[in-house]
C-alpha positions as a printed NumPy array, in Angstrom:
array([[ -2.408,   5.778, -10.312],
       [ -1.365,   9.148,  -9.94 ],
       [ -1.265,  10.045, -13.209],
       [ -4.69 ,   8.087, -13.845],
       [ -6.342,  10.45 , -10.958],
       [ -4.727,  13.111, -12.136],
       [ -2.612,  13.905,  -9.025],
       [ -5.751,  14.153,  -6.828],
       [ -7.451,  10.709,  -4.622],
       [ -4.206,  10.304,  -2.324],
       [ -6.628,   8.112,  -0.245],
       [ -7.404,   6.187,  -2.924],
       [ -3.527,   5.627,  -3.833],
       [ -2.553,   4.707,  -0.136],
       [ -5.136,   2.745,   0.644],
       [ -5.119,   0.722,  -2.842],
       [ -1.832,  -0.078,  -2.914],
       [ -1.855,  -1.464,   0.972],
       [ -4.846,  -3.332,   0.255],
       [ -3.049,  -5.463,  -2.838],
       [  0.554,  -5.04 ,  -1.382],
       [ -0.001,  -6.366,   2.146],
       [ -2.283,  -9.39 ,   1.133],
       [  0.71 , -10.301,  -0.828],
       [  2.952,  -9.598,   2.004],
       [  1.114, -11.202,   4.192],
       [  0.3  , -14.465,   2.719],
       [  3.902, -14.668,   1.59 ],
       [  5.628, -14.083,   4.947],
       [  2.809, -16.78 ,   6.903],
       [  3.255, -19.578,   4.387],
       [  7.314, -19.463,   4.203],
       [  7.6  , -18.852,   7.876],
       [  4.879, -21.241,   9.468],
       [  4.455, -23.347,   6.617],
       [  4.206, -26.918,   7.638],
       [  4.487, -25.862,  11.594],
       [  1.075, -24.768,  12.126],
       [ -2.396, -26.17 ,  10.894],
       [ -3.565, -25.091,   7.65 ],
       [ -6.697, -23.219,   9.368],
       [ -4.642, -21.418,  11.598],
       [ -2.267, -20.543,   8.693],
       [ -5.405, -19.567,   6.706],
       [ -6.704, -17.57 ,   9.924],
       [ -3.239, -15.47 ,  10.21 ],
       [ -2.778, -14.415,   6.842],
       [ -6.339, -12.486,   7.169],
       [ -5.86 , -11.37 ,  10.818],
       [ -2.643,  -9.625,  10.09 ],
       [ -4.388,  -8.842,   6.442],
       [ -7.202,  -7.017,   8.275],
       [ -4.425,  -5.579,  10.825],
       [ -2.282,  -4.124,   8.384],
       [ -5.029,  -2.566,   6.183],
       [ -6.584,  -0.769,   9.255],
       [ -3.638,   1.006,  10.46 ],
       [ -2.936,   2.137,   6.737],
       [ -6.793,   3.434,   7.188],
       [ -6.583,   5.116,  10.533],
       [ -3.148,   6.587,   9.346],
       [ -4.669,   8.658,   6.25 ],
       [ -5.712,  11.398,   8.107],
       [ -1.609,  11.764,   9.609],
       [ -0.256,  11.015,   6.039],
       [ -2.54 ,  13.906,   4.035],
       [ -0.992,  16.448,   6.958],
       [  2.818,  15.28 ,   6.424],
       [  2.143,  15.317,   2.157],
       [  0.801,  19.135,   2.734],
       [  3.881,  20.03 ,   4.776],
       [  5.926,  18.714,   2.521],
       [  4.339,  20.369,  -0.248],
       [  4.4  ,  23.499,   1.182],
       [  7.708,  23.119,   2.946],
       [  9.135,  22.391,  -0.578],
       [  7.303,  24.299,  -2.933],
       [  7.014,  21.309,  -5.401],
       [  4.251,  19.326,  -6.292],
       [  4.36 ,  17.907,  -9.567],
       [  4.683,  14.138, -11.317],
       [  5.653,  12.905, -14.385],
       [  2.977,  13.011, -16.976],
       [  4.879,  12.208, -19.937],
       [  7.225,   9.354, -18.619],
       [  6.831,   5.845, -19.942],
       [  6.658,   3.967, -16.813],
       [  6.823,   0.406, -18.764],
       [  9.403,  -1.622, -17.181],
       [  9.017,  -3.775, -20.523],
       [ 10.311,  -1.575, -22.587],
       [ 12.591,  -2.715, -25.54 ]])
């Protein structure tokens, strides 16, 4: 994504990837642990709760993570990414 936005959007890269990563993580880590234990509802009901939970705090927290990526930049002098690397995990 950071190549596709050209290094710019940071929001846009945090957010996304907590949005698809954390539904994943959370409907993963509810089923194995409470499968069969709890209701199917309340299994259904937990998964979106800590969803919803997860995705705010990576929301409220963008603000705090542009400041530590411009210290970092700065504190570093670097900010670059690979434009010409074949990311492909595929590859042959």
């Amino acid at each position: 994504m950071k190549i596709w936005t050209e290094g710019k959007w940071l929001w846009s890269r945090t957010i996304g990837s907590t949005l698809v990563g954390e539904l994943v993580d959370s409907a993963l880590f509810i089923l194995i642990a409470f499968w069969g234990i709890l209701p199917s509802s309340l299994l259904f009901t937990l998964i979106i709760s800590n969803y919803l939970f997860k995705s705010a705090v990576e929301i409220l927290f963008t603000p705090i993570t542009y400041k530590v990526v411009k210290f970092l930049k700065t504190k570093e002098g670097e900010d670059y990414y690979d434009k010409d690397t074949n990311f492909n995990p595929f590859k042959v």
